[in-house]
C-alpha positions in Angstrom: 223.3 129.7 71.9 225.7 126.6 71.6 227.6 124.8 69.3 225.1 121.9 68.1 225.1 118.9 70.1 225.5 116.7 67.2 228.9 118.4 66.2 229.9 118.2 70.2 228.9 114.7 70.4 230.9 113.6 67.2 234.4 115.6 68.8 234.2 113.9 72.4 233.8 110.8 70.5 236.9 111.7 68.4 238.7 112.3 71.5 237.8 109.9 73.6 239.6 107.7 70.0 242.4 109.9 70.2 242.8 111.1 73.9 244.5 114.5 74.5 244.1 116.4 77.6 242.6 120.3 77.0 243.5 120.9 80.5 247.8 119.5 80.3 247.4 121.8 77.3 248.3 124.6 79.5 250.2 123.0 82.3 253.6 124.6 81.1 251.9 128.3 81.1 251.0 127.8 84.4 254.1 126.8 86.0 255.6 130.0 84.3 253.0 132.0 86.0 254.1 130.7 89.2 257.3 130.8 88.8 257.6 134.1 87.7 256.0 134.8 91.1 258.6 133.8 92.9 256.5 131.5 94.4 258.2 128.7 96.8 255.3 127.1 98.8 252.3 125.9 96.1 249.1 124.7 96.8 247.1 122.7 93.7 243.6 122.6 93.9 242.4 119.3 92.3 245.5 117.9 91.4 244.0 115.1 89.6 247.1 112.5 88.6 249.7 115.1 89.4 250.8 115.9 85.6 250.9 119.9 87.1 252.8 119.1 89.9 255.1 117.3 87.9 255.7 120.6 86.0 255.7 122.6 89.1 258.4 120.7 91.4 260.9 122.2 89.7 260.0 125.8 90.0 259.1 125.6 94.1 260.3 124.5 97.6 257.3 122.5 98.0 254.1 121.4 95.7 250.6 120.4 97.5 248.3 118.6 95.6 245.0 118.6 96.9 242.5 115.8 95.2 239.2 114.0 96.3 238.7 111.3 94.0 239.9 108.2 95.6 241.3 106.1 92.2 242.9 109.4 91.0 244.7 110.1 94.5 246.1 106.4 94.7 247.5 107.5 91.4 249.2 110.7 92.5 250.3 109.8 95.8 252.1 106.3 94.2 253.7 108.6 91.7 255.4 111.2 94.1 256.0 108.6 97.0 259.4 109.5 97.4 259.5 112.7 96.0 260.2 115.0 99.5 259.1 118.4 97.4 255.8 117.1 96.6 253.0 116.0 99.8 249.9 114.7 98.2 246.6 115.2 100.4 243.1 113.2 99.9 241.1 116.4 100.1 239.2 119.1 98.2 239.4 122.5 99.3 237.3 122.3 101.6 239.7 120.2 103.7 242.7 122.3 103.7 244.8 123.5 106.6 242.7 126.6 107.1 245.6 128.7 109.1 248.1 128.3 106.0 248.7 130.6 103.6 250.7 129.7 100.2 253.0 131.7 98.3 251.1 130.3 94.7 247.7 128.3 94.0 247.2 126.7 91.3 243.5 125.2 89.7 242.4 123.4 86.5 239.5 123.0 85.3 238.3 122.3 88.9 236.9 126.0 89.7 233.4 125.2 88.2 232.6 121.8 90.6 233.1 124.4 93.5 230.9 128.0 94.5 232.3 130.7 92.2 232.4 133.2 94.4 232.6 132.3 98.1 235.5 129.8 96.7 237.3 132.9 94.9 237.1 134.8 98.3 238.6 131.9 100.1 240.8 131.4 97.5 242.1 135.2 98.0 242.2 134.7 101.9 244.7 131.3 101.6 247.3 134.0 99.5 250.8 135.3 101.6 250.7 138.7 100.7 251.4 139.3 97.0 251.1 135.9 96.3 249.8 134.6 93.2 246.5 132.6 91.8 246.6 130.9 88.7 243.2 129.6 87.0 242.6 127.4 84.2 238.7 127.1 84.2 235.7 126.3 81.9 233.1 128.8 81.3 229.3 127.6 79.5 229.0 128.9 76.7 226.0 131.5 75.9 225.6 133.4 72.8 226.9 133.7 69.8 230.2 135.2 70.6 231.0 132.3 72.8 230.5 129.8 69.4 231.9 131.6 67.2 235.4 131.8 69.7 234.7 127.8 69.9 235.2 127.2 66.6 239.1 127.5 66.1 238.7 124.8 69.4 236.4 122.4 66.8 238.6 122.6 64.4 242.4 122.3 66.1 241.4 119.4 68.8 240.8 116.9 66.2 244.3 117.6 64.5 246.1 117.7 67.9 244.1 114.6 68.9 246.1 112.6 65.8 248.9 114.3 66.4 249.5 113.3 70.0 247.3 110.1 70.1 247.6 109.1 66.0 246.8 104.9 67.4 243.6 104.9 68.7 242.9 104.1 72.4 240.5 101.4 74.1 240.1 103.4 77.1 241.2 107.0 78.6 244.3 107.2 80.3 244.4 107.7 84.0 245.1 111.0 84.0 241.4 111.7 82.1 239.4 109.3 84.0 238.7 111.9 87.4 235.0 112.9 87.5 233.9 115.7 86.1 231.2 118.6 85.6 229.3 120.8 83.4 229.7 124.5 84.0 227.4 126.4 85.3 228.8 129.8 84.7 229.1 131.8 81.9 232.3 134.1 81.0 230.0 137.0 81.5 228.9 135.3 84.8 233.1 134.3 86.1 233.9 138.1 84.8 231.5 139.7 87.0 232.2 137.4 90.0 236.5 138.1 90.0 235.8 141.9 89.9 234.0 141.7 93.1 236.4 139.4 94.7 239.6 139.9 93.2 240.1 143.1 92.2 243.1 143.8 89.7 242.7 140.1 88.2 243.6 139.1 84.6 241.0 137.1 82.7 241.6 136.2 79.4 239.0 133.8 76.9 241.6 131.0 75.9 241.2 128.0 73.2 239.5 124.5 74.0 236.4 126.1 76.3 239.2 127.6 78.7 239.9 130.6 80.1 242.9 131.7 83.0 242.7 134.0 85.5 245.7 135.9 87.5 245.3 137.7 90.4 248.2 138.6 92.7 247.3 139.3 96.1 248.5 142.6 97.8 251.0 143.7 99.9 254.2 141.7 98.2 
């Protein structure tokens, strides 16, 4: 069960009018999960345009942002040219330095384009002992639990929309132009998949078809 496709069609119409980024919505309680870590060496995963990194920089020694997407990597790499906390590599996670081990890692709404579970274990095997992983990821919905948590979403996103974008826009900004994906998994499905590989993580049903996950690695 779903919200209707009428109803979903009508609010990315709306927001593509009046741009707002789900994913930026959270950027500010992720770099206070990593930085109450401690965290001094951070890896994000997909870091699109770099408006996480920008929020991080502050709190570590030194921010990688990993991103494939050619147009959105010309975008972050010009931004932090000269910016000696922050390297910017054109790669997924796939093509990471597979010897080094970060102190945080951070991923938006990237989770679902990759597999859930031998990513999560690789994920857990790239942590310095009690480092931390911080998840902001989409989950499909299924059921009528999952529509009826949607619907404070339907209603709020339109009024932040006019909020933050009152003047509507001709086309997305950069930072919501990277490709993206429908999820596959459901919350049932991600739930499952973190107790196997992440024992001890935190996963919590958030607004806008998010949910985070926290899982700090043992041994710190």
């Amino acid at each position: 069960m779903r919200l209707p496709r009428m109803l979903l069609s009508r609010l990315h119409r709306f927001n593509d009018r009046h741009p707002w980024s789900h994913n930026d919505h959270y950027s500010g309680w992720v770099a206070d999960r990593v930085a109450e870590s401690g965290a001094r060496h951070v890896l994000d995963v997909g870091c699109g345009t770099g408006n996480l990194i920008a929020c991080l920089r502050g709190r570590a020694t030194t921010v990688t942002g990993l991103e494939r997407d050619p147009a959105t990597v010309r975008v972050a790499a010009q931004r932090f040219a000269d910016d000696p906390v922050v390297a910017i590599v054109p790669t997924d996670f796939g093509g990471r330095d597979p010897q080094r081990r970060w102190d945080a890692i951070t991923l938006v709404a990237v989770l679902h384009h990759l597999p859930l579970e031998p990513t999560l274990r690789e994920l857990r095997g790239s942590l310095t002992p009690g480092g931390r992983l911080v998840v902001v990821g989409c989950y499909r919905e299924a059921g009528p639990i999952d529509v009826l948590a949607a619907l404070p979403s339907v209603v709020a996103g339109p009024i932040i929309g006019m909020i933050k974008h009152p003047a509507r826009a001709s086309v997305p900004p950069p930072h919501m132009r990277a490709p993206t994906a429908d999820p596959k998994e459901t919350l049932a499905d991600i739930r499952a998949a973190v107790v196997r590989e992440l024992p001890g993580a935190r996963v919590r049903r958030r607004l806008f078809w998010r949910y985070t996950l926290v899982y700090d690695a043992p041994g710190g």
